[in-house]
MARMINU-713080 format. One line per 3 residues: their letters; for each residue x, y, z of C-alpha. Coordinates in nm, 4 decimals, always signed. Example, Ala and Ser with C-alpha at 12.3 -4.5 7.8 and 13.67 -1.06 7.14 Angstrom:
2
AS	+1.2300,-0.4500,+0.7800  +1.3670,-0.1060,+0.7140
***
This chain:
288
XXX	+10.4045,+10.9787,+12.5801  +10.2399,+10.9836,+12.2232  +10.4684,+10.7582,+12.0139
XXX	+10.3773,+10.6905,+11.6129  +10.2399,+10.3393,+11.6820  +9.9857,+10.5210,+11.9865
XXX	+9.8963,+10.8328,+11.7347  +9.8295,+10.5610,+11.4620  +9.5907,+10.3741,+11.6796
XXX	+9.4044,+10.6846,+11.8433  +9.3908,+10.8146,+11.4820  +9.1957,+10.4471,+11.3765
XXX	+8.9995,+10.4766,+11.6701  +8.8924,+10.8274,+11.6341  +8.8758,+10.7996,+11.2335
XXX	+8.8752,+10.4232,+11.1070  +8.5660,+10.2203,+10.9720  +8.4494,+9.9355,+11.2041
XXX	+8.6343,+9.6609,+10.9856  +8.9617,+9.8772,+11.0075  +8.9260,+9.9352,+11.4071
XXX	+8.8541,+9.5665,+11.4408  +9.1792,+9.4301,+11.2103  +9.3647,+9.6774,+11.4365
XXX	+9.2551,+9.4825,+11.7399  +9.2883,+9.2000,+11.5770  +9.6348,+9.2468,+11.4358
XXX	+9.8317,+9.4175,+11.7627  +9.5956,+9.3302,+12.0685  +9.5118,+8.9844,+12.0505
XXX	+9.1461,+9.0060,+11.9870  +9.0126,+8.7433,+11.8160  +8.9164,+8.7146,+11.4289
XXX	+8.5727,+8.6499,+11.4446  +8.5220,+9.0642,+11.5205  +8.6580,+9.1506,+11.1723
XXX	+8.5050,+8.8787,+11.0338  +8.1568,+9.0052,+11.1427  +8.2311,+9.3632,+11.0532
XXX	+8.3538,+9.2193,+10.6779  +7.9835,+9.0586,+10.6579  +7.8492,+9.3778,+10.6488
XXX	+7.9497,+9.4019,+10.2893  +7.8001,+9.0689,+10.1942  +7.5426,+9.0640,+9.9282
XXX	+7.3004,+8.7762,+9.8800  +7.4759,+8.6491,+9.5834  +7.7801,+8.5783,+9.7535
XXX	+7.9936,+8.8788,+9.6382  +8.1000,+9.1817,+9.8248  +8.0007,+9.5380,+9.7690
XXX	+7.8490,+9.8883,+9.9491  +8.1949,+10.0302,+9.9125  +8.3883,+9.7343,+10.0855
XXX	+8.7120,+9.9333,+9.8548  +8.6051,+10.2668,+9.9175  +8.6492,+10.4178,+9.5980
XXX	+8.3283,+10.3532,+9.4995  +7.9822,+10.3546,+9.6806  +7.7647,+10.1498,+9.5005
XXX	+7.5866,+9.8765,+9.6796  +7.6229,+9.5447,+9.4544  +7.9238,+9.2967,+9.4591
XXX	+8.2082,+9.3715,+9.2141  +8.4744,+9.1598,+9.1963  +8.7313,+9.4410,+9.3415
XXX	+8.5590,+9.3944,+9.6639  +8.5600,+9.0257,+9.6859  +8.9146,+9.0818,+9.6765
XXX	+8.9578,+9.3119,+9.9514  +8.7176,+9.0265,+10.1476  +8.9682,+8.7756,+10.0099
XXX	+9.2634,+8.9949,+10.1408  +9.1146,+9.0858,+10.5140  +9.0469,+8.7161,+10.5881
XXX	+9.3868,+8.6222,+10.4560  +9.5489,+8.9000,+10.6639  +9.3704,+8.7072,+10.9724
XXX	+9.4927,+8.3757,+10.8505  +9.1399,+8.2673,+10.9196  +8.8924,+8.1616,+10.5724
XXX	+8.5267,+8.1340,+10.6364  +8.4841,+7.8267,+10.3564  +8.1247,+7.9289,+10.3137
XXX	+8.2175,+8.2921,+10.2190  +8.4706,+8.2138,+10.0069  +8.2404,+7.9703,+9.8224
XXX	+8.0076,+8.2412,+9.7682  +8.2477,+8.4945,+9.6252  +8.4041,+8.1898,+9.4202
XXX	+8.0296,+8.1311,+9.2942  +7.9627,+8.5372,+9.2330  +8.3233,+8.5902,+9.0395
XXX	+8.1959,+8.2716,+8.8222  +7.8413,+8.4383,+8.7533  +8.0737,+8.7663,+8.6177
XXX	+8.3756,+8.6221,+8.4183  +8.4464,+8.6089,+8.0824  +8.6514,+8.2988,+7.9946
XXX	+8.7368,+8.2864,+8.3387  +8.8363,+8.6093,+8.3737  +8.6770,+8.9312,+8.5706
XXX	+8.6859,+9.3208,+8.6091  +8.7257,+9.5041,+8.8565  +8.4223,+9.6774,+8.8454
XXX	+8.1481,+9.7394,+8.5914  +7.9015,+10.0315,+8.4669  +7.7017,+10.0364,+8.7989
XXX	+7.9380,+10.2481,+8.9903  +7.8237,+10.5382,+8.7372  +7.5180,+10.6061,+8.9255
XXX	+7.7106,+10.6315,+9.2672  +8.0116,+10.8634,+9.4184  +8.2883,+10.7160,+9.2993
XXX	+8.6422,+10.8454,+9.2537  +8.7200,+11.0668,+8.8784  +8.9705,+10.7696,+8.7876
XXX	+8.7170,+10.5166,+8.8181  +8.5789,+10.4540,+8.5088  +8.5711,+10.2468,+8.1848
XXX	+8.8792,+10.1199,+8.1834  +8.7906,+9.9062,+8.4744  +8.5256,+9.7180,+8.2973
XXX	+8.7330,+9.5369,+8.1013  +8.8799,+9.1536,+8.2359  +9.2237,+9.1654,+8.3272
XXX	+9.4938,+9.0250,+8.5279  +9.4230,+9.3069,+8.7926  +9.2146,+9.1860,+8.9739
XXX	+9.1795,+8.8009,+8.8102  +9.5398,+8.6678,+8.8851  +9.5091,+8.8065,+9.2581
XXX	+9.2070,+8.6205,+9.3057  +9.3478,+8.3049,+9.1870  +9.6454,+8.3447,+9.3541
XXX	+9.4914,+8.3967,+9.7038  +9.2736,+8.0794,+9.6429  +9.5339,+7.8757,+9.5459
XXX	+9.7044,+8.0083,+9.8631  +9.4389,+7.9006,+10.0777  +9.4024,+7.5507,+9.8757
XXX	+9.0018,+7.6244,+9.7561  +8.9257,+7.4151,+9.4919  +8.6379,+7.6049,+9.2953
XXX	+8.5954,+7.6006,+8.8696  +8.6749,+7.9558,+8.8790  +8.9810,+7.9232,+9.0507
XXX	+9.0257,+7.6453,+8.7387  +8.9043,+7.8795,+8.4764  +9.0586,+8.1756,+8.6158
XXX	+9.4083,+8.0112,+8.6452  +9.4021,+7.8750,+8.2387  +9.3097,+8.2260,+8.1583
XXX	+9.5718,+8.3680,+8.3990  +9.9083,+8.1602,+8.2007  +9.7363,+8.2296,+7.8693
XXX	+9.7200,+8.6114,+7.9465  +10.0874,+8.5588,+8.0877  +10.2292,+8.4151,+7.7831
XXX	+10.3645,+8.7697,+7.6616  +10.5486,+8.7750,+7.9815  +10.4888,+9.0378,+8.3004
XXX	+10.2708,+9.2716,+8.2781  +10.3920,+9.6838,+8.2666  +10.1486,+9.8288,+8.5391
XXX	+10.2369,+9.8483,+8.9179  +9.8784,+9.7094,+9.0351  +9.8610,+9.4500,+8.7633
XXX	+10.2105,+9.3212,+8.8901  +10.1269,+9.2943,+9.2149  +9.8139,+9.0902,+9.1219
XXX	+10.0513,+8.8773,+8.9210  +10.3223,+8.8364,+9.2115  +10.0423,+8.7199,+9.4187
XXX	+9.9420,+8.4516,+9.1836  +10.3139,+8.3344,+9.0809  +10.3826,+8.2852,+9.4591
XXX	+10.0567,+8.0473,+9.5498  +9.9927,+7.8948,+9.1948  +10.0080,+7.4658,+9.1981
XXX	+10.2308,+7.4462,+8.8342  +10.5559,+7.5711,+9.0491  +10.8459,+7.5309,+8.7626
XXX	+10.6030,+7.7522,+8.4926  +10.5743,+8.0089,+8.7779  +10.9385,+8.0604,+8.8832
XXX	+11.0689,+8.0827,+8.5238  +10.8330,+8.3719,+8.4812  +10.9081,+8.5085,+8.8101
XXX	+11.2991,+8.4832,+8.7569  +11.2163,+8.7714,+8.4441  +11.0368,+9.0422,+8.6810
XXX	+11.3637,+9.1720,+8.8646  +11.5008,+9.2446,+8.5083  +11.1864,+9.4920,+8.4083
XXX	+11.0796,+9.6881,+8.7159  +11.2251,+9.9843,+8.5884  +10.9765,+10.0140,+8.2690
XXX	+10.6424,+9.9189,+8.5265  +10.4029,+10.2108,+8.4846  +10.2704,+10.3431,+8.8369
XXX	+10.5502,+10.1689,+9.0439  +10.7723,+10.4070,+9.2674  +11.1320,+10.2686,+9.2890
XXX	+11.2567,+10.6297,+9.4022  +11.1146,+10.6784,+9.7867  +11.1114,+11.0276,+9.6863
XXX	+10.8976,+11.0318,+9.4237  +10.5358,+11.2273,+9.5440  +10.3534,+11.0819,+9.3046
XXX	+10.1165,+10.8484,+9.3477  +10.1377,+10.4545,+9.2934  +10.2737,+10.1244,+9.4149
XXX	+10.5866,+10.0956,+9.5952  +10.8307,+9.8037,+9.7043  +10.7100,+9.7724,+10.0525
XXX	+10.3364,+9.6564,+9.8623  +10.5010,+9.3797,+9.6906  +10.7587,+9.3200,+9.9886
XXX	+10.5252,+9.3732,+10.2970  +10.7401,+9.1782,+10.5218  +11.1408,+9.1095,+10.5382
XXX	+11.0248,+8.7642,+10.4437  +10.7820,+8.8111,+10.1713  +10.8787,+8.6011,+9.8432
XXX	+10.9641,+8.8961,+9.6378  +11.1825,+9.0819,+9.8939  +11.4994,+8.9809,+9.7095
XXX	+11.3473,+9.1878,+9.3994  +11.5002,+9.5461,+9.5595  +11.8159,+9.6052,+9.7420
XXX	+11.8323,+9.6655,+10.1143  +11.8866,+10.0299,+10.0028  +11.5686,+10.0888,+9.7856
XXX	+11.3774,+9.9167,+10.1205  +11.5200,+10.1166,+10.3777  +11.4380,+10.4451,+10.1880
XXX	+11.0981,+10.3648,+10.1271  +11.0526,+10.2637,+10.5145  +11.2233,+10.5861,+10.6176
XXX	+10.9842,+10.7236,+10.3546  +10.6877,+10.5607,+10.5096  +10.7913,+10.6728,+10.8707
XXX	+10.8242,+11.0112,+10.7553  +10.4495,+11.0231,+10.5731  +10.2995,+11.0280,+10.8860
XXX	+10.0808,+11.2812,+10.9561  +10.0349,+11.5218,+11.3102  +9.6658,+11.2945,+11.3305
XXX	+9.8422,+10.9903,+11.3866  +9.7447,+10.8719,+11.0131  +9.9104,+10.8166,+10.6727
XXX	+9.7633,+11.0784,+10.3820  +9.6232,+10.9822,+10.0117  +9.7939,+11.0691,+9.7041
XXX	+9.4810,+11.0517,+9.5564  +9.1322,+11.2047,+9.5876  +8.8447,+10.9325,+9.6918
XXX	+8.4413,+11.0484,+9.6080  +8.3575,+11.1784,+9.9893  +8.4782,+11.3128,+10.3002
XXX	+8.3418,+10.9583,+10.4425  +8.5346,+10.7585,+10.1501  +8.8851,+10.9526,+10.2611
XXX	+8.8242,+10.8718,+10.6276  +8.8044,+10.5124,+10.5601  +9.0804,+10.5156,+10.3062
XXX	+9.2874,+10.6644,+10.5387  +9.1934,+10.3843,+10.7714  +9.3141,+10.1341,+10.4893
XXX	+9.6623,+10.2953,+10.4287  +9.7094,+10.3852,+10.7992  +9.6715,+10.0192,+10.9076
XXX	+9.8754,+9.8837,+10.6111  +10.1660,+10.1327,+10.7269  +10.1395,+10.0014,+11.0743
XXX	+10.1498,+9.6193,+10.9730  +10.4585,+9.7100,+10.7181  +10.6353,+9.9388,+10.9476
XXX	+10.6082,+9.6674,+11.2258  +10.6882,+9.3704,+11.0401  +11.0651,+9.5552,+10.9379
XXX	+11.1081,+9.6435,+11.3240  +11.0561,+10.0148,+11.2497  +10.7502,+10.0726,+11.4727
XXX	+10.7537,+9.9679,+11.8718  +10.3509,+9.8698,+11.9432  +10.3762,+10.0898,+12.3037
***
């Protein structure tokens, strides 16, 4: 019998990128984490940063710092950090920053597909990506003078309090949770709850079409840190919303439009496996 869980795996099968196929087995069959590892060095450059479309919203070739995130991200999904990677990425984000801060991207992606929203306004240093970075190397206890510079630059940015836009929160969130100088981070934590409602590009309603961030991507797991930001209400319509968004392939649509018919497919890949691992963490999803 085709269940979601066996329509969602036929559809990454059929559809996904190597590195997506590979998490999958990774993730629900027990394979072991040196597979996605090996697909994820596909996207290494020789300056130690990740590119070629690693985030598929942009095909250029050369390491921008959004990617070295998503590198960050898959090898903390695995629980498993390749020390000389991470050095590498630490060492490319350093080459790029600006007082310790990065972009995401830069003017290079203009002479490749890229997505229509991808443009200027990404080439400026901010907390999205910068405090996600940090955060995930603090997590993982790598001790790099980006992660130094980057972290200064991080509170300094943060003295004006939270910032107002869904993905820059959820860079923040990730930092707060993992960053060494505990007491500073849970007193500005403790103000988030009180000014979700004003965060551009975050969907509190689970009915809400449009696109953007929603609770389950800063509450991923029933035990995630900022669970208690959202009642059990707001969670349970979002995962009856994410059950429901399903599509008759076996994967999860876009809500927005990537550069290529290539870019969508592995997209898709992205959201379809981040549905699974969300759906199945809240006991939602049976993996028969």
């Amino acid at each position: 019998m085709r269940t979601a869980f066996t329509a969602a795996r036929d559809f990454l099968r059929r559809e996904a990128r190597v590195l997506e196929q590979r998490m999958f087995a990774a993730c629900f069959e027990g394979a072991p984490p040196q597979g996605p590892l090996a697909a994820l060095s596909a996207y290494r450059n020789g300056d130690g940063g990740f590119g070629h479309g690693l985030e598929p919203d942009k095909l250029n070739p050369e390491s921008l710092p959004i990617d070295d995130q998503v590198a960050l991200q898959v090898m903390d999904d695995l629980g498993v950090v390749d020390d000389v990677v991470v050095a590498g990425i630490c060492d490319h984000l350093m080459a790029v920053s600006v007082d310790g801060a990065v972009a995401l991207a830069g003017p290079v992606i203009e002479g490749y597909p890229r997505a229509e929203h991808w443009g200027e306004w990404a080439y400026e240093p901010a907390l999205n990506p910068t405090a996600g970075l940090a955060g995930l190397l603090h997590h993982h206890g790598v001790d790099h003078p980006w992660r130094t510079a980057a972290t200064t630059w991080c509170w300094s940015a943060l003295d004006a309090g939270p910032p107002t836009d869904g993905h820059a929160l959820g860079n923040v969130l990730v930092f707060l949770e993992h960053v060494d100088d505990r007491d500073r981070a849970d007193e500005l934590a403790g103000t988030v709850g009180t000014r979700l409602d004003a965060v551009d590009h975050l969907r509190l309603d689970p009915k809400d079409p449009a696109y953007g961030v929603t609770p389950l991507h800063y509450a991923p797991t029933p035990d995630s840190q900022w669970r208690g930001l959202f009642d059990d209400d707001m969670i349970d319509g979002h995962l009856d919303r994410l059950e429901r968004d399903q599509q008759d392939d076996g994967g999860w649509a876009l809500t927005w439009q990537p550069p290529s018919v290539a870019s969508t497919l592995a997209y898709r890949g992205v959201v379809t496996l981040w549905a699974l691992r969300v759906l199945h963490a809240y006991g939602r999803i049976d993996t028969i």
